[in-house]
C-alpha positions as CSV (number, residue, x, y, z in Angstrom):
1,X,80.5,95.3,144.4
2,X,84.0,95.5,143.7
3,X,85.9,98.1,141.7
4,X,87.7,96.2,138.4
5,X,90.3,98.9,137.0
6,X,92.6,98.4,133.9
7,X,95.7,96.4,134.6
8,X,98.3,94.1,134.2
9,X,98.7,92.5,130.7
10,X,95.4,94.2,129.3
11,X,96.7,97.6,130.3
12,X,99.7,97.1,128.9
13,X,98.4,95.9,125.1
14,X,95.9,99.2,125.2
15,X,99.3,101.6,125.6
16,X,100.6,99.7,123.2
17,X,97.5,99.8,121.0
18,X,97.1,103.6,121.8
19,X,100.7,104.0,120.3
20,X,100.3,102.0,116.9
21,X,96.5,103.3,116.3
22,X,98.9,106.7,116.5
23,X,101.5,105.9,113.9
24,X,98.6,104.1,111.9
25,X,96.9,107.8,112.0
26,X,99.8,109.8,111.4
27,X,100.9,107.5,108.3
28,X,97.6,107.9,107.1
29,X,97.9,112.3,107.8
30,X,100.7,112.1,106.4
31,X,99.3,110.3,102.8
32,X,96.6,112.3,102.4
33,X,99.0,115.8,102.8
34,X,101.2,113.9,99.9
35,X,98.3,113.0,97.9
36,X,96.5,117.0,98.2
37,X,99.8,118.0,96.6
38,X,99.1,115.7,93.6
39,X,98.4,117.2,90.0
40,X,96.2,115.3,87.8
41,X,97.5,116.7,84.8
42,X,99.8,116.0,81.9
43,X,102.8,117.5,81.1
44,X,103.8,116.9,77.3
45,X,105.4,120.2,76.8
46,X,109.5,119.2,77.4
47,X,109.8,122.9,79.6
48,X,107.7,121.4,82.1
49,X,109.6,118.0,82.1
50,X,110.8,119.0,86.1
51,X,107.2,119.1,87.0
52,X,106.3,116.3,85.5
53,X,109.3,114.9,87.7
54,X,108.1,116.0,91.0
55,X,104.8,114.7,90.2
56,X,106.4,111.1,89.5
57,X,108.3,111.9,93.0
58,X,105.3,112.6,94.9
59,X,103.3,109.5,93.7
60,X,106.3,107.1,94.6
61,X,106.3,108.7,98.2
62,X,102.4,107.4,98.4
63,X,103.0,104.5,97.0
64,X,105.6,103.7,99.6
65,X,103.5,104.6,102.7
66,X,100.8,102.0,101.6
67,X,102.7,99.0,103.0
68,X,103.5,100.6,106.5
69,X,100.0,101.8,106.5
70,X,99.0,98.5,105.8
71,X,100.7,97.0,108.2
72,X,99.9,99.2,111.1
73,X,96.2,99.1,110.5
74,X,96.2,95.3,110.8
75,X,98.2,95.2,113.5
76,X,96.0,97.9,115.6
77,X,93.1,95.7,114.9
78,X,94.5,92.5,115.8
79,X,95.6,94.3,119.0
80,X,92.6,95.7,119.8
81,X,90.8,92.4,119.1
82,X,93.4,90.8,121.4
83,X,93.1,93.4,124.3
84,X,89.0,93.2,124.1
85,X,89.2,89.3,124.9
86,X,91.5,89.3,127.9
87,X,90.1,91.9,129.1
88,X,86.7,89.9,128.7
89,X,88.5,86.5,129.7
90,X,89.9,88.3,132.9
91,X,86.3,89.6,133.9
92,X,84.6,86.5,133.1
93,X,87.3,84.8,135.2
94,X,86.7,86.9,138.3
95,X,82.7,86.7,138.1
């Protein structure tokens, strides 16, 4: 019985994989920090019109990770989907 180890193409798409699934994690790390620091409150007094500020800061930062997360989650998938069937058209080819 022979030995079937990773490599070639399909090797290849699982480093490359391994490296988005990372970002894709980090980006999402990195949201839910931003979004722990979020106050649900409402600032009407005009004194606490710099808080207020940061708060509209902080929620435009989150808002701009949702597209890259997005992104990077579809593409891990498709990835993964696309390693999984050569890996399986490579093994059913050798059988």
């Amino acid at each position: 019985m022979d030995s079937y180890t990773l490599s070639g193409p399909v090797l290849y798409l699982l480093i490359v994989w391994a490296v988005v699934t990372a970002v894709f994690l980090g980006l999402l790390l990195w949201r839910n920090l931003l979004e722990s620091h979020e106050d649900d409150q409402l600032f009407i007094d005009p004194a606490e019109e710099h808080m207020a500020k940061e708060q509209r800061q902080l929620v435009s930062r989150i808002n701009t990770l949702s597209r890259p997360i997005l992104l990077t989650g579809i593409l891990a998938g498709t990835l993964l989907v696309v390693t999984a069937g050569l890996w399986l058209y490579q093994g059913l080819k050798n059988f």
